[in-house]
Structure formats: C-alpha cells, structure tokens
Phi, psi and omega in degrees: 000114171282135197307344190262356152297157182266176188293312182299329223240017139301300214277305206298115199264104179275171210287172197236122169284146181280176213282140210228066196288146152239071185258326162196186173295073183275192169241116198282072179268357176288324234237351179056023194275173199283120150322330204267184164268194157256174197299156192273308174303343170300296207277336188298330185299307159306282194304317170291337187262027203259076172218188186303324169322265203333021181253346189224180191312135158305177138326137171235028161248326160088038191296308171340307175299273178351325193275317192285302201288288188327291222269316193291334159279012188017061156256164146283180179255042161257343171303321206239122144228138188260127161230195178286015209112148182290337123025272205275351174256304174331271173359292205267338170302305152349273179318307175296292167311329203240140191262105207277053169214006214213105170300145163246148187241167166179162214292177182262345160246093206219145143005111197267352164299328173304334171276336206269344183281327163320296161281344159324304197255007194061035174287185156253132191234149205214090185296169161233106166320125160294156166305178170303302185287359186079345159333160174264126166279082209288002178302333171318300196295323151290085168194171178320143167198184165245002177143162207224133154229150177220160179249119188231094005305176190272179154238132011256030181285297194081016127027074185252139177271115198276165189324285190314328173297313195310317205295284172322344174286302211266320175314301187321308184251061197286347173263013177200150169300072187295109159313092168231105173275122205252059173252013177217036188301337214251014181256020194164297203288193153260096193290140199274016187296317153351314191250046161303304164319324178264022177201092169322334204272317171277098192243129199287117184262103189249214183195150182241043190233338173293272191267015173263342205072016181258005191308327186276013206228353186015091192219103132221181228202142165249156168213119174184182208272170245273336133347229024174297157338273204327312187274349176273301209293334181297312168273305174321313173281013186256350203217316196167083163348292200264096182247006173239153209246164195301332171308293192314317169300308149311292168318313210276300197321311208259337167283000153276333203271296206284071175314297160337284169316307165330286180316309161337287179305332174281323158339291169278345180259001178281318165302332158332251182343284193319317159337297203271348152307293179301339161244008139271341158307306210304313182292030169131325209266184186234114189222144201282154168297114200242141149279329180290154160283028180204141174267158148241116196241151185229150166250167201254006168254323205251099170280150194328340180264333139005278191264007179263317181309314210258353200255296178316323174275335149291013187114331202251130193256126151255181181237127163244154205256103179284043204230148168327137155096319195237014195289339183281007174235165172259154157239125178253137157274135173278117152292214174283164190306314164296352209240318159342296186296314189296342167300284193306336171314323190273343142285319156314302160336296216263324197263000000 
C-alpha cells in the first residue's frame, strides 16, 4: 500500500475480471465472452478505418453510431449514449443519477462491479435478498429508495426477470431512476427497450461485447429519454469527451447492419447451452434457469470449488464465486459447440 494514496484509494476493493492466464492454453468458460468472431462485415469494416483518419479524433458525440442504434430500436439519437464498454456507461449512470444521501437498491447477488462503483462514489446501498431459487424479490423494490439497478437476465445467476415485474419496478419509482442492465438480453429474454416511451425514469444499458462478439472493441450504449441522455453527457464531457475510438464506432455500425450474423450466433450458442443443461441434469446437476450466454450449476456431490479446481487442471476455466449463498456453484459460460463437448468430457472425468 502506497504512502501517495488518498484515503478512497486505500479503502476502496476494486472488481476482480475472471481470470485470464497465459501459462498455457485452456478452453475459456469463464469470462462470458462470445465463441463465435464477428461477422466478416465487422471486420472488413475494422480494416477499412485501419488509414490515416487515425491521426485525428473520433466523433466525440458517436452521432453515425447513434443514428444507426436509434433507427434499430425506433429511438432518436437523442435518445442514444456511447461509451467505452457497458462499464463506463454503468460507471458515469452511477454518477449521474444516484445521490450519497439517498439508498440505493439492487439484488444482493448482481454484478459484482456495482458495490465498488457504490464506494467509489460514496453511496448508500440496500441489498435485496434473491428467493431460494435466486429469483428477484420484486417486493424490495417497492420502496423508498434513491434508485434501483437490477441486471437483466441477473449475473451470475442468469436469471430473468419478466417485462411485467419490471413495468411495475419502474410505476412504484417513478420519481428515480430504474437501471435495467441488459448485457446478456439477446440470449433468451425480452428487452424493456420498447417501454422508454412511457417511462422517463427508465434507463436501459446494454453491450456490444456478448451476443455482437465485440468485447475487444469496448462499445456500450445507454438508452432513454432524452433527459436522461442529457445528464451522461453532462458527466462524460465532465471526464472524457472522446470515449469511444474512431475503430470502435465503425464496428458497433456494422454489427448492427449484420442482423443476419447476430441471429445466427445467438441462436446457436442459445442450442448450446440448452444441450448442455440438459446433460448435466441428467449427470447430477442443479442448474438455475438461465437467459444468458452462461449457466449457474451446483452437483449434488462433488463441491464447487472443488470441481473449478479440478476442471483448470485439466484445461478448462469456469467461474467461481467465493460468497455467501453461491459458494457451492459454478458459472460456465457457453462455448462453441466443441469446446462444450471438451467440456462436459472433462466433467465426466472428474465426477
């Protein structure tokens, strides 16, 4: 601990990324990342802005992007904010919206990035107990608060919460802002963008690092109305004009244009998944009902730290969560359909 730190930078435990070795070669389940590349129109796009532009600034408004993001969600791009990774638009919603004199709530097992943007920022915070089943208790959420973020499916549950619970999250608090992080929305679920129009209050996060295959391209976007806008930008031009880079911007265009490709990719890693719940039920397991590009599993024999142990020596990386309530599961992320199968092998092995 260095004597030149301030006091926040003493205190403060910042998040921990799953884990990313190069000591040798695994199969990456950890990490929630896409199996697939991106669409060949991604890349071709990414090769054309590799010129001489790079000498000068991006857009530090992202209006193209904006625009693009806008006409596919039938929003304006007033509507529409760009950031560094869905992160750094968490990060500056924090700021913006939420008050240190005021809780804030959001379930107690969530994105584990959300408490630290919280101390960070001096908040006050009001967990909400998951049910037995990890479900969300929306009775929590009607109640004083100072704002609500919830994660939609949650992480590392994978969880979903349906349109109707939500529409009710957001009537009760109409007078604060309701979060609903949408980064893994496109493997199963229903996305709330649909409901802005009726609710100033509601602002929607998503990522362009899941189901686009974009995680090395760090693109995520807030969406709500134009208020709402109006206050990230207030901070973002408070911090760093430019946060998204001139690559980066093309790319997110063209993983919007390649519609096809999405679907495809989500598609397939949505048959996965179901594949591989069902045969780790048959072999033992417990596995919570996911929305997501990741199951959360428990055996009823062999515990979780265990089999994360026993999986890493063989090759294979998953994530475990060293916390109340969830120390007995794993989070797997799905891969490709081989690297499943090298999965579940290395699981049989072992149980």
């Amino acid at each position: 601990m260095s004597k030149y730190w301030n006091e926040l930078t003493k205190r403060i435990e910042p998040y921990v990324a799953g884990e990313q070795p190069k000591d040798k070669k695994y199969i990456k389940l950890n990490t929630n990342e896409n199996p697939y590349p991106p669409s060949e129109k991604v890349l071709k796009a990414i090769s054309e802005a590799n010129n001489s532009d790079l000498r000068l600034y991006p857009d530090p408004d992202c209006d193209k992007l904006r625009e693009k993001v806008a006409g596919y969600y039938n929003l304006n791009k007033n509507q529409i904010f760009i950031g560094n990774g869905s992160d750094e638009v968490l990060a500056f919603s924090f700021l913006t919206f939420f008050s240190s004199d005021k809780e804030i709530v959001y379930p107690d097992i969530s994105y584990s990035f959300y408490p630290v943007y919280a101390d960070l920022y001096g908040l006050k915070t009001r967990l909400s107990p998951l049910k037995e089943d990890f479900s969300i208790n929306v009775e929590d959420f009607l109640s004083n608060n100072g704002g609500v973020i919830i994660p939609n499916p949650n992480a590392p549950t994978g969880k979903y919460l349906d349109i109707n619970s939500i529409k009710k999250i957001l009537n009760y608090n109409s007078e604060n802002v309701v979060i609903i992080d949408e980064a893994y929305i496109d493997f199963g679920g229903q996305s709330v963008v649909g409901l802005i129009k009726d609710y100033p209050n509601l602002l929607v996060i998503q990522t362009l690092s899941k189901s686009r295959s974009l995680a090395g391209m760090r693109i995520g976007i807030a969406l709500g109305q134009e208020e709402l806008i109006e206050g990230l930008n207030r901070i973002k031009n408070s911090f760093n004009s430019y946060t998204c880079d001139r690559i980066a911007q093309v790319a997110a265009i063209a993983a919007f244009e390649d519609e096809e490709y999405f679907k495809e990719c989500s598609n397939r890693i949505i048959n996965t998944r179901e594949k591989v719940v069902n045969k780790l039920t048959e072999i033992g397991f417990k596995v919570v009902p996911s929305k997501a590009n990741f199951i959360f599993v428990s055996h009823k024999e062999i515990e979780a730290q265990k089999l994360f142990t026993k999986l890493r020596e063989k090759g294979v990386l998953v994530r475990y969560f060293n916390k109340p309530k969830i120390n007995n599961y794993l989070r797997i992320s799905i891969g490709s359909e081989e690297e499943m199968d090298v999965f579940l092998e290395k699981v049989m092995e072992i149980i």
